[in-house]
N, CA, C and O atoms as CSV, one atom per row, in Angstrom:
chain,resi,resn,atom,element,x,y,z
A,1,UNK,N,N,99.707,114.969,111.156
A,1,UNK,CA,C,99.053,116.217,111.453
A,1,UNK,C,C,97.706,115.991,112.143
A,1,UNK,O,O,97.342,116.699,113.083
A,2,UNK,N,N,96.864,114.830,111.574
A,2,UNK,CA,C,95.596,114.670,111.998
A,2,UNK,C,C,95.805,114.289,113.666
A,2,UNK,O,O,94.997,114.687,114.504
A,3,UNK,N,N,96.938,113.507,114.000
A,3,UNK,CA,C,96.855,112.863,114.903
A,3,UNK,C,C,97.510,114.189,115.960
A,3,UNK,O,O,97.026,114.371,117.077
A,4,UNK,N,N,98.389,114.848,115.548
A,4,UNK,CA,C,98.430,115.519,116.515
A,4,UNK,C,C,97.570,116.832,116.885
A,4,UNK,O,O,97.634,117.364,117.993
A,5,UNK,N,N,96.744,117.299,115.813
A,5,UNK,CA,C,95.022,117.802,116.440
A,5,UNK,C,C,94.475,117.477,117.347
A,5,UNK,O,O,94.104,118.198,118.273
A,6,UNK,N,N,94.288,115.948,117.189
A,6,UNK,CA,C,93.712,115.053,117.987
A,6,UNK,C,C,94.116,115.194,119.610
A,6,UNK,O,O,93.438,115.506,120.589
A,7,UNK,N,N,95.392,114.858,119.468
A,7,UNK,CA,C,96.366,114.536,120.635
A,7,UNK,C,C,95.945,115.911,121.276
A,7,UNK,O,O,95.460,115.671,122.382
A,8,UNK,N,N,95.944,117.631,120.929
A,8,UNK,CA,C,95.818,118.454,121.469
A,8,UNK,C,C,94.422,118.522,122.067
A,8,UNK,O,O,94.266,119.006,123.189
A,9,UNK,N,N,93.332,118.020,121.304
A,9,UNK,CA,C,91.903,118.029,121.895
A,9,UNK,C,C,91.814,117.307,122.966
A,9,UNK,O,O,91.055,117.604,123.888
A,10,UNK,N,N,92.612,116.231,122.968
A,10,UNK,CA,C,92.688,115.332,124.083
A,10,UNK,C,C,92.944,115.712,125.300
A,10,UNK,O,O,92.200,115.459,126.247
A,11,UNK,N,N,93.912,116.289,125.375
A,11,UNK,CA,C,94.845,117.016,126.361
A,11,UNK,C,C,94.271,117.710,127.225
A,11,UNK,O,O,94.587,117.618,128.411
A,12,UNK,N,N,92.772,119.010,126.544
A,12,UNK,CA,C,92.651,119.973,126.742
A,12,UNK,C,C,91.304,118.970,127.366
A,12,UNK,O,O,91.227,118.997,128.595
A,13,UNK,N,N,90.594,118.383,126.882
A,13,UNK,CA,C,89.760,117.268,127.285
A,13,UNK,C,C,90.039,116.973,128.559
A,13,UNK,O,O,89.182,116.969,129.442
A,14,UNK,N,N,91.309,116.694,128.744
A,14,UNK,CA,C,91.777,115.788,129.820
A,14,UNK,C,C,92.493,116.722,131.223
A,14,UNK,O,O,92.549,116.172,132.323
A,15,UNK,N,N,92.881,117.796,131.079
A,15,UNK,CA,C,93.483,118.900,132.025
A,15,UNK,C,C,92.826,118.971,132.995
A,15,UNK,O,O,93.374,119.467,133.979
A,16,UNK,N,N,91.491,118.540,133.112
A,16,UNK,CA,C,90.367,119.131,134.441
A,16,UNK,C,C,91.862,117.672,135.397
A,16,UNK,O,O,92.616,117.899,136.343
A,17,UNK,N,N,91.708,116.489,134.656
A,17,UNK,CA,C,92.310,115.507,135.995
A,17,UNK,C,C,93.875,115.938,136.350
A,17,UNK,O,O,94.603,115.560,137.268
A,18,UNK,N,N,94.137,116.983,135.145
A,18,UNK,CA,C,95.810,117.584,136.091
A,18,UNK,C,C,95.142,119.273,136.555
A,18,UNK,O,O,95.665,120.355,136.289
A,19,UNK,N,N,94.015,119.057,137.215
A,19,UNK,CA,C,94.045,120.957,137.722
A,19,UNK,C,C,94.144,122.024,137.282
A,19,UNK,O,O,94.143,123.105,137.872
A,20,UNK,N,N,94.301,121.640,135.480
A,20,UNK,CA,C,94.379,122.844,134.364
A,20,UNK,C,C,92.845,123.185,133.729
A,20,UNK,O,O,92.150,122.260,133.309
A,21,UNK,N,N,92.495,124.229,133.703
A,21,UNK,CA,C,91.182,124.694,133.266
A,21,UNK,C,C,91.453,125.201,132.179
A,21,UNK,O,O,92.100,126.243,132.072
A,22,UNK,N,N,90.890,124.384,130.995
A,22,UNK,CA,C,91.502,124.479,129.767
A,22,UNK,C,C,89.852,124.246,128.595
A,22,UNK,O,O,89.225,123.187,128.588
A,23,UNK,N,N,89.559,125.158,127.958
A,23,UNK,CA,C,88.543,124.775,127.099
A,23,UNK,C,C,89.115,124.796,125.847
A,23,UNK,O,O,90.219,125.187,125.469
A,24,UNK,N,N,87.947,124.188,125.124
A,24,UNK,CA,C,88.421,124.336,123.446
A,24,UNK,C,C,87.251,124.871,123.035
A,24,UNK,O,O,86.123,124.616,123.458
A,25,UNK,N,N,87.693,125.888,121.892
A,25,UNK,CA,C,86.703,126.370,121.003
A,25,UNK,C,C,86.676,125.952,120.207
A,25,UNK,O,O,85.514,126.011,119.805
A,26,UNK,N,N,87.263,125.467,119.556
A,26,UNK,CA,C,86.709,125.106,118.561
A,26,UNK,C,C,87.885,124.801,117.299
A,26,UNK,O,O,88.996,125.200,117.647
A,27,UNK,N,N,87.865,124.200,115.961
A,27,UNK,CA,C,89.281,123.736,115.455
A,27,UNK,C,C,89.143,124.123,113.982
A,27,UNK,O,O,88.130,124.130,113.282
A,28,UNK,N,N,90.328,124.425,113.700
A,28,UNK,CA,C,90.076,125.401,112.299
A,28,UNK,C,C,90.581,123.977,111.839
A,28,UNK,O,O,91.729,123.646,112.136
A,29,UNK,N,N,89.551,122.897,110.937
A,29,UNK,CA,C,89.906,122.036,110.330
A,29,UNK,C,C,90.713,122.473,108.599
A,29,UNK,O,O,91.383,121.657,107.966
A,30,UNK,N,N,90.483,123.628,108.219
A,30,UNK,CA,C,90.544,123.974,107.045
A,30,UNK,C,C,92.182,124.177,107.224
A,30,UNK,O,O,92.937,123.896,106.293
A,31,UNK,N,N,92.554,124.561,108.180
A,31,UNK,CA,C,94.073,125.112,108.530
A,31,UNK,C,C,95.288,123.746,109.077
A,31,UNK,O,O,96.517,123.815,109.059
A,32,UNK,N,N,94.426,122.597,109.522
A,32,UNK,CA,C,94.719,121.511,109.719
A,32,UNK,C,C,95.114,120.494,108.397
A,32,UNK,O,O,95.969,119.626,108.221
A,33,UNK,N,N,93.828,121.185,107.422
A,33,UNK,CA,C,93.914,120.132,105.965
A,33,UNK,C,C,94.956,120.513,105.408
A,33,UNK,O,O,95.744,119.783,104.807
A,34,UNK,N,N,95.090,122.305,105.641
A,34,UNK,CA,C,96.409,123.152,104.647
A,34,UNK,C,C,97.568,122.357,104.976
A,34,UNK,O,O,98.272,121.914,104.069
A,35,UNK,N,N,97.864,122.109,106.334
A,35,UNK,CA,C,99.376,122.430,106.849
A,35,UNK,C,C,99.391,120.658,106.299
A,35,UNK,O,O,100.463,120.093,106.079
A,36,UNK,N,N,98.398,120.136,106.178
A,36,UNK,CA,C,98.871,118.388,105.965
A,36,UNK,C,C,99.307,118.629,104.513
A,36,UNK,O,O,100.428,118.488,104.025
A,37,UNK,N,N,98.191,119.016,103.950
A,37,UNK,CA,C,98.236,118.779,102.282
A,37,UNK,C,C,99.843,119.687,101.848
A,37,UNK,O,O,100.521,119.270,100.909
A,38,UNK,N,N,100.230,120.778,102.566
A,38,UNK,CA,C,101.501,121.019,102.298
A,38,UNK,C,C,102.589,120.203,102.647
A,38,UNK,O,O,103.537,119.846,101.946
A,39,UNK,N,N,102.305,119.930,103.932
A,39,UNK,CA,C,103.619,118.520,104.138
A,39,UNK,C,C,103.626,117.712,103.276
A,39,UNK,O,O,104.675,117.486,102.674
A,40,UNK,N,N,102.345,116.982,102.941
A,40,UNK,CA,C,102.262,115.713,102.509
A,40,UNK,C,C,102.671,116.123,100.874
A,40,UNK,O,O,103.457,115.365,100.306
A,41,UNK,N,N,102.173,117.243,100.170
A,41,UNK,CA,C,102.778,117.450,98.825
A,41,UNK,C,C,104.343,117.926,98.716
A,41,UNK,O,O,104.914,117.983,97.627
A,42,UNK,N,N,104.880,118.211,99.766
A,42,UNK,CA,C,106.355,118.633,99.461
A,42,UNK,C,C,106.944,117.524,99.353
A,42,UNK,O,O,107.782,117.447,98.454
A,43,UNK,N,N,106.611,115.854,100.557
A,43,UNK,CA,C,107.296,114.662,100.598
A,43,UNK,C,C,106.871,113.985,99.573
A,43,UNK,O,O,107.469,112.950,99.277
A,44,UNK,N,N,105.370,114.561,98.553
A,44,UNK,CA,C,105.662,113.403,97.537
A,44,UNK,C,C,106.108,114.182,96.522
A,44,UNK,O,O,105.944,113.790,95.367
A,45,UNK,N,N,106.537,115.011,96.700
A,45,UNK,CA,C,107.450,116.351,94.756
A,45,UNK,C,C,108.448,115.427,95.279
A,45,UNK,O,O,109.220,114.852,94.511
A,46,UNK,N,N,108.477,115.255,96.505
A,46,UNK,CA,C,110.513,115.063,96.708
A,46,UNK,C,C,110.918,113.381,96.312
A,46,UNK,O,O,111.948,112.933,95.808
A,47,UNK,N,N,109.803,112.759,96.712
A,47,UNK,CA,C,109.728,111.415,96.628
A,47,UNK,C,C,110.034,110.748,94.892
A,47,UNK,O,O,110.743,109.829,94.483
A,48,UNK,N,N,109.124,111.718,94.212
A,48,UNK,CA,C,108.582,112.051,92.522
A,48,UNK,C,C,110.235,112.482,91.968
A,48,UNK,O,O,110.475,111.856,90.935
A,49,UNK,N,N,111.000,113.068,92.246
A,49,UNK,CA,C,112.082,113.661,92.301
A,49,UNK,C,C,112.894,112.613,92.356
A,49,UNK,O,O,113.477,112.330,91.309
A,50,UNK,N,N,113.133,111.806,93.520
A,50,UNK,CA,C,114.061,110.965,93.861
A,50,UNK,C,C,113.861,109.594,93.208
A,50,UNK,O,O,114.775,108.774,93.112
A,51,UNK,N,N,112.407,109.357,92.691
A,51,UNK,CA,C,112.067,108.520,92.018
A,51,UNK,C,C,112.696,108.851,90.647
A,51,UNK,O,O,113.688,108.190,90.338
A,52,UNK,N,N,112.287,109.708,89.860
A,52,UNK,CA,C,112.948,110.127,88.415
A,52,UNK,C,C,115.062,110.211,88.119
A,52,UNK,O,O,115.761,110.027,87.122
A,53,UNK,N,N,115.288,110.476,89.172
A,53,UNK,CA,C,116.505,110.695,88.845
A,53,UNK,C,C,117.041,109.502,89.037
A,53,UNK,O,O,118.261,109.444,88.881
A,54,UNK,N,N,116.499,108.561,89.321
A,54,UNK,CA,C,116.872,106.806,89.206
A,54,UNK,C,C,116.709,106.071,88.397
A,54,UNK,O,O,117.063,104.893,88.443
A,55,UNK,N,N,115.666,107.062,86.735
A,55,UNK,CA,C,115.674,106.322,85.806
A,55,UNK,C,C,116.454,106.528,85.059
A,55,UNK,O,O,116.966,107.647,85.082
A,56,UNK,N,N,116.888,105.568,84.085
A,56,UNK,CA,C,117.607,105.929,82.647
A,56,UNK,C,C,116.884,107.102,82.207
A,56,UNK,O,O,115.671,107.189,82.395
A,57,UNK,N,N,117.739,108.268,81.470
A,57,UNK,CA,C,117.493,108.413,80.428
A,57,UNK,C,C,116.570,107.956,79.148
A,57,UNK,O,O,116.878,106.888,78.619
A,58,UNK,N,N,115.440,108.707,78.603
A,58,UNK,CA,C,115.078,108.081,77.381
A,58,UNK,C,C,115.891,107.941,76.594
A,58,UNK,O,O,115.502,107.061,75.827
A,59,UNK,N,N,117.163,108.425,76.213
A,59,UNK,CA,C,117.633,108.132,75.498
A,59,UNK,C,C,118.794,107.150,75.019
A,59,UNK,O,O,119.275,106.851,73.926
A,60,UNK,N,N,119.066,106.711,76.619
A,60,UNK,CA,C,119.901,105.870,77.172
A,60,UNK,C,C,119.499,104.362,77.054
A,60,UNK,O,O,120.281,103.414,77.124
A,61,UNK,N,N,117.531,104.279,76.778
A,61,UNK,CA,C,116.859,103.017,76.904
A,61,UNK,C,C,116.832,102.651,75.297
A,61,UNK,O,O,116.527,103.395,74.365
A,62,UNK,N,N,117.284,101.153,75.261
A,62,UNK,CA,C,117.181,100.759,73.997
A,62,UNK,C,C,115.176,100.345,73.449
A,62,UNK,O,O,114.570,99.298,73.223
A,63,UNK,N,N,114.835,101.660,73.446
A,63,UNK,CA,C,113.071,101.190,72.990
A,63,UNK,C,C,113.040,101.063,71.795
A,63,UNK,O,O,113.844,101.937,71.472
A,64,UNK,N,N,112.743,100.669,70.989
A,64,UNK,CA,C,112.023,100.445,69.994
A,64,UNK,C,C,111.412,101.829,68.931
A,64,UNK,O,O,110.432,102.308,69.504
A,65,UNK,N,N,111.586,102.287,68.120
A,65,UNK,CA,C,110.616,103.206,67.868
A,65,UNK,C,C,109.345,103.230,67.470
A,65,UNK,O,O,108.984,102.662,66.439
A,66,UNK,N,N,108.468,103.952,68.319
A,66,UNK,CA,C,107.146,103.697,67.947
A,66,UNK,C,C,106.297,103.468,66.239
A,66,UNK,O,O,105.095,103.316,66.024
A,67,UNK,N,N,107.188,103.509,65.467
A,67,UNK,CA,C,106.666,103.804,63.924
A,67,UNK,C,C,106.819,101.939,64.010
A,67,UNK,O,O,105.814,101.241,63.871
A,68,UNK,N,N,107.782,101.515,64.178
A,68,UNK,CA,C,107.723,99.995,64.208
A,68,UNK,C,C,107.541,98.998,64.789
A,68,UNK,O,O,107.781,97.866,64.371
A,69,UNK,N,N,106.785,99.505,66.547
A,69,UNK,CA,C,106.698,98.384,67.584
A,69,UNK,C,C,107.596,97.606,67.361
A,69,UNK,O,O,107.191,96.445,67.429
A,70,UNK,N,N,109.248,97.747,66.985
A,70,UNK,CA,C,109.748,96.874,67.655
A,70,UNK,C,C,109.815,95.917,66.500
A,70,UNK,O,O,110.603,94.987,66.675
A,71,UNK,N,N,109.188,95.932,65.397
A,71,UNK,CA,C,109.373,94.397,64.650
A,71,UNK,C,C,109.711,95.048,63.275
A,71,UNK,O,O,109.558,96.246,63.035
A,72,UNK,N,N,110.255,93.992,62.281
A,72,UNK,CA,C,111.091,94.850,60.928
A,72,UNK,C,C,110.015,94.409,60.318
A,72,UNK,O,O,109.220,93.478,60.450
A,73,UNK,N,N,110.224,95.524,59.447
A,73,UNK,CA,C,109.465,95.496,58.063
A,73,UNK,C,C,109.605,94.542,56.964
A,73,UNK,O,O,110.582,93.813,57.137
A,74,UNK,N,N,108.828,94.258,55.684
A,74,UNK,CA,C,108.791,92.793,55.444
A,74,UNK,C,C,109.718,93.510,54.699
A,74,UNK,O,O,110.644,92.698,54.683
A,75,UNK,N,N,110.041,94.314,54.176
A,75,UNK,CA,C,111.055,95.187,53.061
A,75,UNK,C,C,112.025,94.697,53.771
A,75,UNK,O,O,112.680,94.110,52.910
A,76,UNK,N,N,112.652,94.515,54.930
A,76,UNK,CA,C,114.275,94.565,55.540
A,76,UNK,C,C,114.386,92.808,55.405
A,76,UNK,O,O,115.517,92.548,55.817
A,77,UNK,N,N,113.954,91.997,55.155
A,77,UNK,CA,C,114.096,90.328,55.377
A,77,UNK,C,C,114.367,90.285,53.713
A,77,UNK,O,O,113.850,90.829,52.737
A,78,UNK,N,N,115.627,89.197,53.971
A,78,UNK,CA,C,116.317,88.601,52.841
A,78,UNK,C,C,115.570,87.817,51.683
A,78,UNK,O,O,116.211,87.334,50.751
């Protein structure tokens, strides 16, 4: 998005050497940040998305339960 702002200022910059009389007023950066920060948050929900549905299940993962980190109690040994 940033770059193609850019690319348009350029252009309009540059039109006097193709015979186009072209000014700029000026650039609504606030409308530039919107349209990024919306792209850029829809590709990472989707990313976040495509990431999660590749994990196990919690309930599917053999963890440990937190009451015992994982190690037995001196009560369970012979």
């Amino acid at each position: 998005m940033l770059i193609q702002a850019a690319n348009a200022v350029s252009h309009v910059r540059d039109a006097d050497a193709f015979h186009v009389d072209a000014s700029l007023e000026g650039i609504d950066w606030n409308a530039v940040v919107d349209e990024m920060d919306d792209l850029l948050g829809g590709i990472a929900a989707d990313m976040e998305r495509r990431s999660e549905s590749k994990l196990p299940s919690r309930s599917s993962r053999n963890e440990p339960s937190s009451s015992t980190n994982g190690r037995s109690n001196s009560t369970d040994r012979p």
